[in-house]
C-alpha positions as CSV (number, residue, x, y, z in Angstrom):
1,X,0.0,0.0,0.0
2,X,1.3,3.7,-0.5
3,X,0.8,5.9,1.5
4,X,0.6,10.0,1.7
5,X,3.1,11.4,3.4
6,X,2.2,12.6,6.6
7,X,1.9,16.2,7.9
8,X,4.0,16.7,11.0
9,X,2.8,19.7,12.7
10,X,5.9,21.3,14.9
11,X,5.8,23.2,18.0
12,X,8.7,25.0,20.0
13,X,10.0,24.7,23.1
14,X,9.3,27.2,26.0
15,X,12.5,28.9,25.0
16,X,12.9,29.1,21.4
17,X,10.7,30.1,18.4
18,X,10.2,28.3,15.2
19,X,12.8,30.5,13.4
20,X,15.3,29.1,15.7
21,X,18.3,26.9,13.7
22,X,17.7,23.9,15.9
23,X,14.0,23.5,15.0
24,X,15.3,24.6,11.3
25,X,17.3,22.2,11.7
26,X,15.1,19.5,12.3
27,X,12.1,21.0,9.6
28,X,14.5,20.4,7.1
29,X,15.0,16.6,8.0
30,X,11.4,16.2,8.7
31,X,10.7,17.4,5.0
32,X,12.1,14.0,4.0
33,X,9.6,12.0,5.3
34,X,6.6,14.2,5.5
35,X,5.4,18.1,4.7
36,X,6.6,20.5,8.1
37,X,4.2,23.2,9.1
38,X,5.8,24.9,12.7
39,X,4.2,27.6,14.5
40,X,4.7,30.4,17.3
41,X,2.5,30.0,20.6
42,X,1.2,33.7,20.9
43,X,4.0,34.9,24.7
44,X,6.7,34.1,21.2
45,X,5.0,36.0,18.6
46,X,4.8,38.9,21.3
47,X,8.3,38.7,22.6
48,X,7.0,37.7,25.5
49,X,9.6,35.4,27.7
50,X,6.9,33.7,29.9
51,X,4.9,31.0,28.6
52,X,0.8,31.2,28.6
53,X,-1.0,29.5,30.9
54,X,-1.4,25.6,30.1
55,X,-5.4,26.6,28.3
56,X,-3.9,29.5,25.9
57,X,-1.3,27.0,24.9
58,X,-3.5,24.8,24.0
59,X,-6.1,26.9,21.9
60,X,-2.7,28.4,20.0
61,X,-1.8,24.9,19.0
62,X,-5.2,23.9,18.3
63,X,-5.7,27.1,15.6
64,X,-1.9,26.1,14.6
65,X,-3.3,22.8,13.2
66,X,-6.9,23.9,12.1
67,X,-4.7,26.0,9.8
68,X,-2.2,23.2,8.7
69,X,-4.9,21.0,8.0
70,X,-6.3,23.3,5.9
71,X,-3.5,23.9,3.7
72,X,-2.6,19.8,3.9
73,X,-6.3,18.6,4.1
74,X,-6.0,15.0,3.0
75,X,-3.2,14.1,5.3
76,X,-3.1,12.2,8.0
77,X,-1.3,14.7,11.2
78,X,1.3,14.2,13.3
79,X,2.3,16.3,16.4
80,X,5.3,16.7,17.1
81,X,7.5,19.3,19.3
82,X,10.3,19.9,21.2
83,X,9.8,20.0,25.7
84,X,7.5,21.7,26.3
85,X,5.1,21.6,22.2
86,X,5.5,18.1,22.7
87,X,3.7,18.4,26.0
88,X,0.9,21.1,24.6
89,X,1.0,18.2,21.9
90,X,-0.6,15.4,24.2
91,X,-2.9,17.7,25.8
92,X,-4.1,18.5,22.6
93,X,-4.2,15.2,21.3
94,X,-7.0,14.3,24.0
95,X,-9.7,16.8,22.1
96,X,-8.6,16.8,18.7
97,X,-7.6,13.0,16.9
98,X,-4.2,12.6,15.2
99,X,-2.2,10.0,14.1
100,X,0.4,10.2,16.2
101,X,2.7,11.9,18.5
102,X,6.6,12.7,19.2
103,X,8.0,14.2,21.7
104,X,11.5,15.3,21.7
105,X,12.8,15.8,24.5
106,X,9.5,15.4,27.2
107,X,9.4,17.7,30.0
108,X,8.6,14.9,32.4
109,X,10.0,17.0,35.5
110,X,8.5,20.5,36.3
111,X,11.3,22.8,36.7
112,X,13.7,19.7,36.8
113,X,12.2,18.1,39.8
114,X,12.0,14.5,40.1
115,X,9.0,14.5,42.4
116,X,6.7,17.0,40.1
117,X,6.1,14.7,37.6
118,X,3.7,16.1,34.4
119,X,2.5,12.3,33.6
120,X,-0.9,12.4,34.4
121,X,-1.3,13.6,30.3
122,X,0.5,10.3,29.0
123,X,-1.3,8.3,31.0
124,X,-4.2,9.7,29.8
125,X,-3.8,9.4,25.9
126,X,-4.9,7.2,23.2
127,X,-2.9,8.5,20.8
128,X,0.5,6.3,19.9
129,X,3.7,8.5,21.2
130,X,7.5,7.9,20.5
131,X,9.6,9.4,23.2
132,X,12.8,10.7,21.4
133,X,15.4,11.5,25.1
134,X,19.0,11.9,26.1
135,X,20.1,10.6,28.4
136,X,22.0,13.2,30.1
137,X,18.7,15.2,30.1
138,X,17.8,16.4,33.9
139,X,14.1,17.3,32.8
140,X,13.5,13.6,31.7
141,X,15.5,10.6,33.8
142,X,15.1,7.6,31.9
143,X,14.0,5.9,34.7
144,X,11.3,7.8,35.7
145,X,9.7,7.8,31.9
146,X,10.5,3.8,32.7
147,X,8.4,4.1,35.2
148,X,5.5,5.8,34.1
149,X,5.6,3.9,30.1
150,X,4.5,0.3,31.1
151,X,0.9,2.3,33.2
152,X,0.3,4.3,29.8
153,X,-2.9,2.6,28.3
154,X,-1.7,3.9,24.9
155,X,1.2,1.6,22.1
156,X,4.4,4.1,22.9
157,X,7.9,3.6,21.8
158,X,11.1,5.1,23.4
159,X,14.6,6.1,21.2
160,X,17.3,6.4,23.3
161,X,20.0,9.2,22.5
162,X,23.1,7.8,24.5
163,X,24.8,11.1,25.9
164,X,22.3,13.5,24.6
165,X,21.1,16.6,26.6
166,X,17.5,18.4,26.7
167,X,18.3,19.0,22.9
168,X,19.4,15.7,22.4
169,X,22.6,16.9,21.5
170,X,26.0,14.6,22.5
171,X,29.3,15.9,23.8
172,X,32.0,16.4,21.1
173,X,34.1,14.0,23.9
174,X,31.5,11.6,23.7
175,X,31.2,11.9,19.8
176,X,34.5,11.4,19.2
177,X,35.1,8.3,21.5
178,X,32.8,6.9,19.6
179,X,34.0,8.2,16.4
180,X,30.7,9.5,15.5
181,X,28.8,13.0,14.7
182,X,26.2,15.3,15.3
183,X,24.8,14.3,12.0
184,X,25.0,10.8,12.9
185,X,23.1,10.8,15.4
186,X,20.4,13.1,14.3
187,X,20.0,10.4,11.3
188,X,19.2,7.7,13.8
189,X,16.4,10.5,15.4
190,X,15.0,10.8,12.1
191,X,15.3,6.5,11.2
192,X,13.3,6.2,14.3
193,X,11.3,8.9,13.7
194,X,10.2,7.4,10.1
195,X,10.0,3.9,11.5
196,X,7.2,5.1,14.0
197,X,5.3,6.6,11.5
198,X,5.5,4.0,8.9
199,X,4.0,1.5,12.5
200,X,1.3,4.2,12.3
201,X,0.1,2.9,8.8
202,X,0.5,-0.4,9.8
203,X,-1.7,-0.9,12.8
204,X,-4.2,1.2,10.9
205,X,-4.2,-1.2,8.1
């Protein structure tokens, strides 16, 4: 069966706008498996430095992909974003149905704390999620996510970025004891990225 390619709808992170290289970054290398719409939640557009309440996020994102679908209106919609639009992404994936999720980089502790845990949303969804962490990221321990993954009532999947930070980025250290690169690893990111997706068609078949 062929399938359309699938319209990945990309928010921010708290810190960042869309125009930002690293979300560039990854636009460009979501273009090869899918058409890339991103967005600015409205604190951004304003220059603004602190985020909306949880509700105002939500609505933005919700307009955000009202308008991609409109311009992509036979495709099937994937959410994906970076800490904190991967979080408005599962909130929002409880009132509006997509075909899928990804988070990169899931804010899993409020303000780094391991005992403020924002899992009551994944435990919640129906909507198949791939987590995408490092592991030297202090906003997501790998064994909390661990933890909370086997209680989620929805099919999620978990890449692993050995070394990376909140950005999934590796040290150059690390890179080069392993005689790898930046690129290399953000080709794995995008294998398992495109491997999700193309499970998506499956189980829908």
């Amino acid at each position: 069966m062929v399938c359309m390619k699938p319209l990945f709808l990309f928010a921010p992170g708290a810190g960042a706008p869309s125009s930002h290289p690293w979300i560039q970054n990854w636009k460009r290398r979501l273009s090869e498996i899918g058409n890339v719409e991103t967005f600015d939640y409205a604190y951004m557009r304003e220059g603004r430095k602190r985020a909306d309440p949880l509700p105002k996020l939500i609505a933005a994102h919700r307009e955000a992909l009202s308008d991609a679908r409109k311009r992509y209106p036979a495709e099937s919609t994937i959410l994906i974003g970076k800490s904190m639009g991967g979080r408005v992404g599962c909130h929002l994936s409880l009132e509006e149905k997509v075909a899928g999720l990804v988070c990169l980089g899931y804010p899993l502790c409020a303000m780094g704390n391991r005992t403020k845990l924002r899992d009551e949303v994944l435990r919640a969804l129906n909507t198949p999620i791939l987590f995408v962490q490092g592991t030297r990221d202090p906003l997501c321990p790998l064994d909390l996510l661990e933890r909370v993954r086997p209680e989620m009532k929805t099919q999620n999947a978990l890449h692993i970025v050995e070394g990376g930070d909140h950005s999934l980025r590796v040290a150059k250290r690390q890179l080069q004891a392993a005689n790898r690169t930046q690129e290399d690893i953000d080709r794995q990111i995008l294998k398992a990225i495109a491997e999700f997706v193309d499970q998506l068609w499956i189980t829908a078949d």
